[in-house]
Residue frames as qw, qx, qy, qz and C-alpha x, y, z in Angstrom:
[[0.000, 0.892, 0.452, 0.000, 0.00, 0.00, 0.00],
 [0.348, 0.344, -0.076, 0.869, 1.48, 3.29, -0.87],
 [0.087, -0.152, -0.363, 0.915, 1.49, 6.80, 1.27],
 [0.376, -0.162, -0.111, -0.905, -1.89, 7.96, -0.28],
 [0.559, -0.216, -0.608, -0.521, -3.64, 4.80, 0.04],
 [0.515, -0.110, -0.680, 0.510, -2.55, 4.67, 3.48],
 [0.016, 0.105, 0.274, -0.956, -4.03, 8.07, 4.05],
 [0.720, -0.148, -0.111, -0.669, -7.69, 7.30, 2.75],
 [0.628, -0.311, -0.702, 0.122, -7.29, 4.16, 4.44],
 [0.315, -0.057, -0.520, 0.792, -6.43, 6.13, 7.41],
 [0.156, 0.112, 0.188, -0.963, -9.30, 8.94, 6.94],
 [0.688, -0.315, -0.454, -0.471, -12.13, 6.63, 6.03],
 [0.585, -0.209, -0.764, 0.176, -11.18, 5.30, 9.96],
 [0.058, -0.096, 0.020, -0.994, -11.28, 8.86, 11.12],
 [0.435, -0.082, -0.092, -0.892, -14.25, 9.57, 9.69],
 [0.694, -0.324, -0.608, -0.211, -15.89, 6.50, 11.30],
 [0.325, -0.500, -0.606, 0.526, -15.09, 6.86, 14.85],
 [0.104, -0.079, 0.047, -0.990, -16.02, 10.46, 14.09],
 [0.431, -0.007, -0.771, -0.468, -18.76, 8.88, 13.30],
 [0.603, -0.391, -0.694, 0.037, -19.68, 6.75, 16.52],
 [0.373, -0.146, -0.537, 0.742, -18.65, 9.54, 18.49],
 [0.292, -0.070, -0.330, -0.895, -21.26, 11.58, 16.99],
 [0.588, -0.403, -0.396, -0.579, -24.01, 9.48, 17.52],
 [0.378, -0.245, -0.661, 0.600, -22.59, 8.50, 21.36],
 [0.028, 0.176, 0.174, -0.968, -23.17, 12.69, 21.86],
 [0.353, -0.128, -0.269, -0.887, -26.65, 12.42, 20.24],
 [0.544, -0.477, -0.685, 0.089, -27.80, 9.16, 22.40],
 [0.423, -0.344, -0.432, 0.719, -26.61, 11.50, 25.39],
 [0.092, -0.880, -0.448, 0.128, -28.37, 14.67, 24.47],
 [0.553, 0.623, -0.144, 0.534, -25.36, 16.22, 23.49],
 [0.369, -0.875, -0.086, -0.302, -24.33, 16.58, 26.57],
 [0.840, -0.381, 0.154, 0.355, -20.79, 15.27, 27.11],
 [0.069, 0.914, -0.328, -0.226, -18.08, 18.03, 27.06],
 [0.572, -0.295, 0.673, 0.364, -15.31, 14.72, 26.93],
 [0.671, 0.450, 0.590, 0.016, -17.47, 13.70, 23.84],
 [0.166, 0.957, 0.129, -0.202, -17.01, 17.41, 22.47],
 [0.180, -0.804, 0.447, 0.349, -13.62, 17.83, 22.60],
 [0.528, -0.207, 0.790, 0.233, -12.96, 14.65, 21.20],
 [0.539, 0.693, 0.458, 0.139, -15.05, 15.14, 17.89],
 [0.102, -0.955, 0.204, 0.192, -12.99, 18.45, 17.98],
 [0.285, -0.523, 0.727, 0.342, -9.56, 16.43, 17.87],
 [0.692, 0.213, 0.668, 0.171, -11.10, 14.09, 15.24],
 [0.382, 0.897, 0.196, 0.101, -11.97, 17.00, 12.84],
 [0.134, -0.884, 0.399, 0.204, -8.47, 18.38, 13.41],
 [0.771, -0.036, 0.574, -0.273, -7.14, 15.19, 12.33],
 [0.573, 0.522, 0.632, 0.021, -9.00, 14.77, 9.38],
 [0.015, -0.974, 0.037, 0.223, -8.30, 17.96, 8.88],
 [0.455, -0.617, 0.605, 0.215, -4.67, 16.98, 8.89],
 [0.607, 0.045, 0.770, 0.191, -4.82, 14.07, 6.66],
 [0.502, 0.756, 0.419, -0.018, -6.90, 15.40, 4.09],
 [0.144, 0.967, -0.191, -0.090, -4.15, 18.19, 3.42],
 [0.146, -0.499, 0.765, 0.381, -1.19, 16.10, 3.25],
 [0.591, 0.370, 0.708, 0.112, -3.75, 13.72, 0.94],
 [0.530, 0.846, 0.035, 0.045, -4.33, 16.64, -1.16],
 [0.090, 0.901, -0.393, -0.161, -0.97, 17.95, -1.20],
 [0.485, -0.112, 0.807, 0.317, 0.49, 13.90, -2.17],
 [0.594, 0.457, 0.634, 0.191, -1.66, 14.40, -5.00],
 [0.377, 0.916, -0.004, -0.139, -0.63, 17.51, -6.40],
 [0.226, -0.776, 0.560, 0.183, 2.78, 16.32, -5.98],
 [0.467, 0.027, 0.857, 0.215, 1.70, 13.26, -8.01],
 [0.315, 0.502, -0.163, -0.789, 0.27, 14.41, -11.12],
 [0.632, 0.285, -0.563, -0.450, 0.42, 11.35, -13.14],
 [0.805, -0.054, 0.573, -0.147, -1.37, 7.66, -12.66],
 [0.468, -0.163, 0.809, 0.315, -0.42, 4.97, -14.18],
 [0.669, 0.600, 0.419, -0.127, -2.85, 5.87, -17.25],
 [0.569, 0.558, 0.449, 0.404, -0.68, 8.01, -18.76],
 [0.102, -0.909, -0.164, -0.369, -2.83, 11.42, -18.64],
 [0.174, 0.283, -0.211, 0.919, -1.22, 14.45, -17.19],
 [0.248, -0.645, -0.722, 0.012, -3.82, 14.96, -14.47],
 [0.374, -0.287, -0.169, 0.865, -2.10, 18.32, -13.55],
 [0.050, -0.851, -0.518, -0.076, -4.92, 20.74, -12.99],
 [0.323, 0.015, -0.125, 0.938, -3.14, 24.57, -12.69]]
């Protein structure tokens, strides 16, 4: 597995506990600050990931098709 696929492998697990923590905080009434913060750090995160995902792909321009994919 290369670096990118490692990073949407990574942020599709992200965005699932984001996920379960989300609907923990909506059984509870939204009422757990722990719950809060912690959807907070997930979205930072993600946040994270998504930007060195985009920024491997601008630094990869070409798949294996061929095509220039390089978008300016």
């Amino acid at each position: 597995m290369n670096e990118q696929e490692q990073l949407m492998d990574n942020l599709l697990n992200v965005d699932l506990e984001i996920i379960d923590v989300v609907r923990e905080l909506h059984q509870g009434n939204w009422e757990s600050d722990s719950h809060k913060k912690q959807v907070g750090d997930l979205l930072q995160i993600r946040d994270e990931m998504v930007q060195k995902l985009t920024a491997a792909a601008g630094a990869n321009a070409q798949c294996d098709c061929g095509h220039d994919h390089h978008h300016e």
